[in-house]
C-alpha positions in Angstrom: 10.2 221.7 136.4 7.2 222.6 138.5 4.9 220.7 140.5 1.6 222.3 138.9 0.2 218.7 136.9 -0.1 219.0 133.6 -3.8 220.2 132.8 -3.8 218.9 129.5 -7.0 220.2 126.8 -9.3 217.2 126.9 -10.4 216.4 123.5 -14.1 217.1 121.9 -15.7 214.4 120.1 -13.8 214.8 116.7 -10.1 215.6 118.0 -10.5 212.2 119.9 -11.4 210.3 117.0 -8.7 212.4 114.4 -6.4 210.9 117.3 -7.3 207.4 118.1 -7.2 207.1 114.6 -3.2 207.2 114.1 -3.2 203.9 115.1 -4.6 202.6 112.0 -2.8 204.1 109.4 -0.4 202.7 106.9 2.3 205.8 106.9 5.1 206.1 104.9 8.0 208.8 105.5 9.9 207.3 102.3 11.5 210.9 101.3 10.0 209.9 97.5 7.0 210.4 99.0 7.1 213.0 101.8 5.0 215.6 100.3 2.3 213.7 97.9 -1.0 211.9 99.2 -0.7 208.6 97.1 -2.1 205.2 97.6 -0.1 205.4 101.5 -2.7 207.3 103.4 -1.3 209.4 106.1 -1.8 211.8 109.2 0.3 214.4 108.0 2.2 216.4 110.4 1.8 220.2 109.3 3.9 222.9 108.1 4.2 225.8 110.4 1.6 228.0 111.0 -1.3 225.3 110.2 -3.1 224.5 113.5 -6.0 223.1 113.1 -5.4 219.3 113.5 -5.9 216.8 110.4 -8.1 214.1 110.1 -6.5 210.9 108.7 -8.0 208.7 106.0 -9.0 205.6 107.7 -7.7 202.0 107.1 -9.5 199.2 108.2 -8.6 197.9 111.9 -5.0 195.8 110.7 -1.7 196.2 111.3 -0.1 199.6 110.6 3.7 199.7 108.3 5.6 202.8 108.7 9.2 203.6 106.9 11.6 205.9 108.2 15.1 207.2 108.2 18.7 208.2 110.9 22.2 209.9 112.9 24.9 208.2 114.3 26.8 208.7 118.1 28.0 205.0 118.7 29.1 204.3 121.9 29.4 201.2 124.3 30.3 198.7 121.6 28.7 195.4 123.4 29.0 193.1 120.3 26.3 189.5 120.7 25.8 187.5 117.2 22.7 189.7 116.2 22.9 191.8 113.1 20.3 194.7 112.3 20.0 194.1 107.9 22.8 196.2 106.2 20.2 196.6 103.3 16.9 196.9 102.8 14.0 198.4 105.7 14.5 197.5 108.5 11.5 195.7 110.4 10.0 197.1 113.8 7.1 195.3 115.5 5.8 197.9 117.9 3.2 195.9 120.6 1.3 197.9 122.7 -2.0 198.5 124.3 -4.5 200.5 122.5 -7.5 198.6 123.2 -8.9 199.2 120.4 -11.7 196.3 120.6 -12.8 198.5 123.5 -13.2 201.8 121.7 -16.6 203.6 120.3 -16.7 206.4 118.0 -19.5 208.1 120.8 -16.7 208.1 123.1 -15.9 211.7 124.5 -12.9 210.5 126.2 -9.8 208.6 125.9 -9.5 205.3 128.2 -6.2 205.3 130.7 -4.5 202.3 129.1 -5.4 203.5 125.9 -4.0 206.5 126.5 -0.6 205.9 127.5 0.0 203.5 124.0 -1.7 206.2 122.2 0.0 209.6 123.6 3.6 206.5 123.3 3.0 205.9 119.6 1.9 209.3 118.8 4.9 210.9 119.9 7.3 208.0 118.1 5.6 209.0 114.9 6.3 212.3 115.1 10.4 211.9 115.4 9.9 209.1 112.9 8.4 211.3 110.6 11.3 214.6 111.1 13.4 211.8 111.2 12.6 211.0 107.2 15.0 213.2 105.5 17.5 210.3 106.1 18.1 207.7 103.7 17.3 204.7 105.9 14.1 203.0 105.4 12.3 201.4 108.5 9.2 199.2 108.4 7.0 198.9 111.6 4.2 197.1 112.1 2.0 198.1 114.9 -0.4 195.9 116.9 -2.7 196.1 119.8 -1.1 194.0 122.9 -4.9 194.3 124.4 -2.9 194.0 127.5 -3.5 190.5 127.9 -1.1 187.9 128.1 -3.0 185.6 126.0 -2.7 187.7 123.1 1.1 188.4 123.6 1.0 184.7 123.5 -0.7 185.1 120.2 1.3 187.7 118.8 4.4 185.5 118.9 3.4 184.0 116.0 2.4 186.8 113.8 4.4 187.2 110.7 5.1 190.9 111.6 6.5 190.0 115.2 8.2 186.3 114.3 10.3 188.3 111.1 10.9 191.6 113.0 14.3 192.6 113.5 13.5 194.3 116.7 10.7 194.4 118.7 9.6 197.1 120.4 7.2 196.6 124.1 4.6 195.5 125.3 4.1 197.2 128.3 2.9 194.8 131.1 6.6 193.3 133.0 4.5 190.0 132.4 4.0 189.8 128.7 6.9 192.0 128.1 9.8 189.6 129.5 7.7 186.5 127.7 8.7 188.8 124.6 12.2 189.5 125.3 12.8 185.7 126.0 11.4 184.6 123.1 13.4 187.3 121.2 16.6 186.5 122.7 16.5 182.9 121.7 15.7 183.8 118.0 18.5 186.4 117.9 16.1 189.2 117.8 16.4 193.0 119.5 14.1 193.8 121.5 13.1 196.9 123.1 11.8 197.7 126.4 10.4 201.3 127.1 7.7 200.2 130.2 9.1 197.3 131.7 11.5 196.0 133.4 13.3 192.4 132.4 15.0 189.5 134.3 18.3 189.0 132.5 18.3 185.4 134.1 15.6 184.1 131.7 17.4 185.5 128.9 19.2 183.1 126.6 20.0 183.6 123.1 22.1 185.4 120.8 19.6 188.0 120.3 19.8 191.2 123.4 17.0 193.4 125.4 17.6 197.1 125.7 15.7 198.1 129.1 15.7 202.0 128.2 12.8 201.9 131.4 14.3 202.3 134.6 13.7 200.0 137.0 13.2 200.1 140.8 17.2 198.5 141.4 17.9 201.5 139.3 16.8 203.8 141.3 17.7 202.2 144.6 20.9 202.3 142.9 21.0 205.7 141.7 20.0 206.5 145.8 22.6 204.6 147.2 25.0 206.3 144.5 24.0 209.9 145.7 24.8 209.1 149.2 28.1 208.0 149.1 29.2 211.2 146.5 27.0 213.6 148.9 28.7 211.8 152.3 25.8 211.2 153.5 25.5 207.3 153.5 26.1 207.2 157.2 23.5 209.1 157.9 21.0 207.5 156.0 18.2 205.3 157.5 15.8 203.2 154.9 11.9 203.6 156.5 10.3 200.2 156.0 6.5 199.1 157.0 6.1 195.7 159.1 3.6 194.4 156.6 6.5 193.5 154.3 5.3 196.0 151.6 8.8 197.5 151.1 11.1 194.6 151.3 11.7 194.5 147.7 13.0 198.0 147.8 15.0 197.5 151.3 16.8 194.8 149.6 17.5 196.1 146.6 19.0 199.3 148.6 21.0 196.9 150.7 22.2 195.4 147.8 23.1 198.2 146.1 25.2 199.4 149.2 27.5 196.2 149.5 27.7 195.8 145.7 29.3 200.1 146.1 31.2 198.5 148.2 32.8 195.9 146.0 30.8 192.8 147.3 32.5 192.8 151.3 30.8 191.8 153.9 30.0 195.1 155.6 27.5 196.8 158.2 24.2 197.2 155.9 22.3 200.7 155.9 20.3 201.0 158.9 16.5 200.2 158.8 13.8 201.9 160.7 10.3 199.3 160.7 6.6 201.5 161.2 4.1 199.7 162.0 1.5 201.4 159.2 -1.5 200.1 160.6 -1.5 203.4 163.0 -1.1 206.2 160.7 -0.6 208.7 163.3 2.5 207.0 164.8 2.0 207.9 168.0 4.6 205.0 169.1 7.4 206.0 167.2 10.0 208.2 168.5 12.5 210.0 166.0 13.2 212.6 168.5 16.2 210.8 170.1 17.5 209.5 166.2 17.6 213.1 165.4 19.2 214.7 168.5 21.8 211.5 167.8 22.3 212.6 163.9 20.2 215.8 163.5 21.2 215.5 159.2 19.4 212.0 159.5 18.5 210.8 155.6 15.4 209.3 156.1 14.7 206.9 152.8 10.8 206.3 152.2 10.6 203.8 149.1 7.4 203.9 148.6 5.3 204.6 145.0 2.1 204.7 145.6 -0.1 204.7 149.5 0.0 208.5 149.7 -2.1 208.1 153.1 0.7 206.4 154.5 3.8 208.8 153.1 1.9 211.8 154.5 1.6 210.4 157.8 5.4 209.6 157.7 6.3 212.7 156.6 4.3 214.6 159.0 5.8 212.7 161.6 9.3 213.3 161.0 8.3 217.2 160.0 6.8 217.3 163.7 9.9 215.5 165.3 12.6 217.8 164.4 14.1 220.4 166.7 15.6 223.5 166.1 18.9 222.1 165.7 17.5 218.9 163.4 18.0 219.4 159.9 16.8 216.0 158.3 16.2 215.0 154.7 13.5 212.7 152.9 14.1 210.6 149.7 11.3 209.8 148.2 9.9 208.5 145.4 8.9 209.9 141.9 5.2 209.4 142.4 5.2 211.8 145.0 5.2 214.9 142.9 2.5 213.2 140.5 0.1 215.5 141.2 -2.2 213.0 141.7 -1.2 211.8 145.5 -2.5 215.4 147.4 1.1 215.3 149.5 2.0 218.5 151.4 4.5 220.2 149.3 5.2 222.6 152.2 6.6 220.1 154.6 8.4 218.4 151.8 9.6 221.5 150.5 10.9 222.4 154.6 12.2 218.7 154.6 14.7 219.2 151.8 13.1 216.8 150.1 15.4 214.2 147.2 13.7 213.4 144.3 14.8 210.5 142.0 14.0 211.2 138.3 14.3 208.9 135.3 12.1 211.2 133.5 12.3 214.8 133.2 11.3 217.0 130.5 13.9 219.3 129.3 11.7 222.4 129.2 14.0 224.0 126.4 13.4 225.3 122.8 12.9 221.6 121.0 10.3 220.6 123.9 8.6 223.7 123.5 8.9 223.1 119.3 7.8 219.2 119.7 4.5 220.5 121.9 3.4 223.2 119.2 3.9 220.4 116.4 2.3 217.6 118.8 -0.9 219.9 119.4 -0.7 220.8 115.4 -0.8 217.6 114.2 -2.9 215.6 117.0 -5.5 218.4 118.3 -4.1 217.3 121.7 -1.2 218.5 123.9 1.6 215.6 124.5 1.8 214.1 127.9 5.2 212.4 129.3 4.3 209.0 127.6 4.6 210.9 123.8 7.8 212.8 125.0 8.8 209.0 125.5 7.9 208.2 122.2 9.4 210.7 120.5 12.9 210.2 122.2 12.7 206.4 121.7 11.7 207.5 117.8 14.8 209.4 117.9 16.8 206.7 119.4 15.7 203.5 116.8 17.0 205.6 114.2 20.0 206.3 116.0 20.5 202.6 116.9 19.5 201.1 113.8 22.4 203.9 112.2 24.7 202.4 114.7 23.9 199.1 113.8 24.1 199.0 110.1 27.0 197.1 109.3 28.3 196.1 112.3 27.5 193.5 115.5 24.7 195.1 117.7 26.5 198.3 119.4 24.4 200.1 122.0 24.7 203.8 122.0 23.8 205.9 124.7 22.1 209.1 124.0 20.2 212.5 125.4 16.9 213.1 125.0 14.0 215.4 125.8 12.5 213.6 128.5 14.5 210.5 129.0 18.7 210.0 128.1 20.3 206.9 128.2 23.0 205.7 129.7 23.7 201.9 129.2 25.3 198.9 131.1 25.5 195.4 130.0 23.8 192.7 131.8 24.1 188.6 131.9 22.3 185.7 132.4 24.5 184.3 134.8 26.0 187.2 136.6 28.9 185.3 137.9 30.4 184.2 134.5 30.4 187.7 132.7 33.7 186.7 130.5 32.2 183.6 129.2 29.0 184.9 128.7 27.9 187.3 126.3 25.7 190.0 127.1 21.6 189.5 127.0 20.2 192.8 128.0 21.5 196.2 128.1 20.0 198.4 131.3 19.6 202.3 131.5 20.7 203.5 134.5 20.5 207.4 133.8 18.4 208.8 136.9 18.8 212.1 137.8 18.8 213.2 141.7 16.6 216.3 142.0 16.0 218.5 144.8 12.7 220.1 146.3 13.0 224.2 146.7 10.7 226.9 146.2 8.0 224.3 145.1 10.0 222.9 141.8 12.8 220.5 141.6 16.0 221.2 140.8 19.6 219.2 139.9 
């Protein structure tokens, strides 16, 4: 995986509109119907060879109905009272943000917000659509979240959400755990791919699967890598005085005694900036490194790149020839986007934690060419999402068939899964059954030679 960003093709007038235009088609992959243009208008994806992309027929602006088909790797059977239908389709409510009341055809370019539901739904399709050689029928209805709260508040009551069997977003944390507890309580699935839930408002016999991972997962996943690397000693969590990082310190913190089985022990040590002087003149590290010269400095921090360069430059400056220190840092850093200096990460041995990475193999490589063939436009991490969460309903509603809900775990091209169960009331886990089921897969990858590796 390099660090080069991803300098995507932006789209001409007519590619943008061919691919805002998914969004409103009624698509079937019913097997009966895979290679016929009948009364179910669709963006076909093409055969091999064919790359100019297709223009869709277009449906007025309503809810789009998709069927589909699966395989089958059950694993962690964590039974609640919910059943996915053994017959008929299955029904999928997928709510995201496309804006669509904000778009124009004279648009030459794809809003942001739009984007990410667009690049998200795109890529589902896709493995959807592969996926329709099975025999398992899948309905989903797709509507626009607006990414406001008062039309997740809305949406509630829509026919297509209130009868779905699972439920799959929205992306704001806010509207998305309104979703998931009204789900829970009517004994619905629902799927989270953006956000990240609080199992303590859950109550139902219905479950959330949290396939995003959160920021206790990757505190966790940190704490986790120190222990196994022996470095957890050595580790010292770099926290700003304007409170900013508290919710990370404490989750690291918390992730430490709970590694430790809950006792009561020395927590990880803490170093606090003061950030309001970014060239920290008043902060010495030269005597912490002299003390532990393999210091693990932790910076949990996702976005104020001013401040992380400043930090970083400082403890690059502080070192002496016998200091070998490490950073942790934060997946944001490597964005592209935040203008970091690579070199002194690179000298700092920096830790990267990674819940996404795309497997740059021969189906990535396949899934692009067909992306680009059937979209005009190249896929982005957000459609790799898609595609492996495409892969994964079918594998889950396989799972799930005939049987109380059973949560697989599963690999996928940019994100796998790995699941634990989660409670309500953490305390009372063998009277309780479980209401949300948490990835925790993150990968610890190291900087060298400019690309980061396991």
């Amino acid at each position: 995986m390099t660090l080069a960003p991803n300098h995507r093709q932006p789209l001409n007038g007519s590619k943008l509109l061919s691919f805002l235009l998914v969004i409103f088609l009624f698509v079937s992959c019913d097997p009966s119907k895979r290679a016929t243009k009948t009364s179910y208008p669709r963006h076909p994806i093409p055969e091999s060879g064919q790359t100019k992309p297709t223009k869709p027929e277009v449906v007025k602006n309503q809810p789009t109905t998709k069927k589909d088909t699966i395989p089958k790797t059950p694993t962690n059977p964590l039974p609640t009272n919910h059943q996915i239908p053994d017959q008929g389709a299955v029904k999928v409510a997928l709510l995201l943000p496309f804006l669509t009341n904000n778009f124009s055809e004279t648009d030459d370019h794809i809003q942001p917000k739009s984007e990410i539901a667009i690049q998200f739904y795109a890529g589902m399709k896709l493995a959807l659509y592969e996926a329709s050689y099975e025999q398992l029928p899948i309905d989903i209805t797709v509507l626009d979240s607006k990414a406001s709260y008062s039309e997740t508040v809305n949406l509630q009551s829509n026919p297509a959400v209130a009868e779905a069997d699972i439920i799959i977003g929205p992306y704001r944390k806010k509207n998305a755990n309104l979703i998931a507890q009204t789900a829970v309580r009517k004994g619905q699935i629902m799927i989270s791919p953006f956000s990240d839930i609080q199992p303590q408002l859950l109550s139902g016999n219905g479950a959330v699967i949290e396939t995003f991972a959160s920021l206790d997962t990757y505190m966790q996943a940190i704490v986790k890598y120190l222990i196994q690397s022996g470095n957890i000693n050595n580790a010292v969590i770099v926290k700003r005085k304007n409170g900013a990082d508290d919710r990370a310190t404490n989750s690291l913190q918390n992730a430490f005694k709970a590694a430790n089985g809950g006792q009561v022990i020395a927590p990880l040590k803490e170093l606090e900036v003061d950030q309001a002087d970014l060239s920290f003149e008043k902060l010495e590290l030269k005597e912490t490194l002299e003390i532990t010269p393999n210091t693990v400095f932790i910076i949990p921090v996702w976005k104020s790149p001013n401040y992380v360069s400043s930090i970083v430059r400082k403890i690059f400056v502080s070192r002496s020839p016998e200091a070998s220190p490490t950073i942790i840092g934060m997946p944001q850093w490597i964005s592209g986007k935040n203008n970091l200096d690579y070199q002194k990460l690179n000298d700092l041995h920096t830790i990267i934690p990674a819940a996404e990475v795309i497997h740059r193999s021969t189906p990535s490589k396949s899934i692009e060419n067909r992306f680009y063939q059937a979209y005009g436009t190249l896929p982005d991490k957000n459609a790799y999402k898609g595609y492996d969460l495409g892969k994964y309903l079918i594998q889950l509603i396989r799972a799930n068939r005939q049987s109380a809900l059973t949560v697989p775990n599963s690999t996928g091209l940019l994100v796998d899964y790995r699941f634990t169960e989660g409670y309500n009331n953490p305390t009372d886990n063998l009277n309780n059954q479980p209401v949300i089921f948490k990835n925790n897969f993150v990968k610890m990858l190291r900087l060298e030679d400019y690309q980061l590796t396991e």
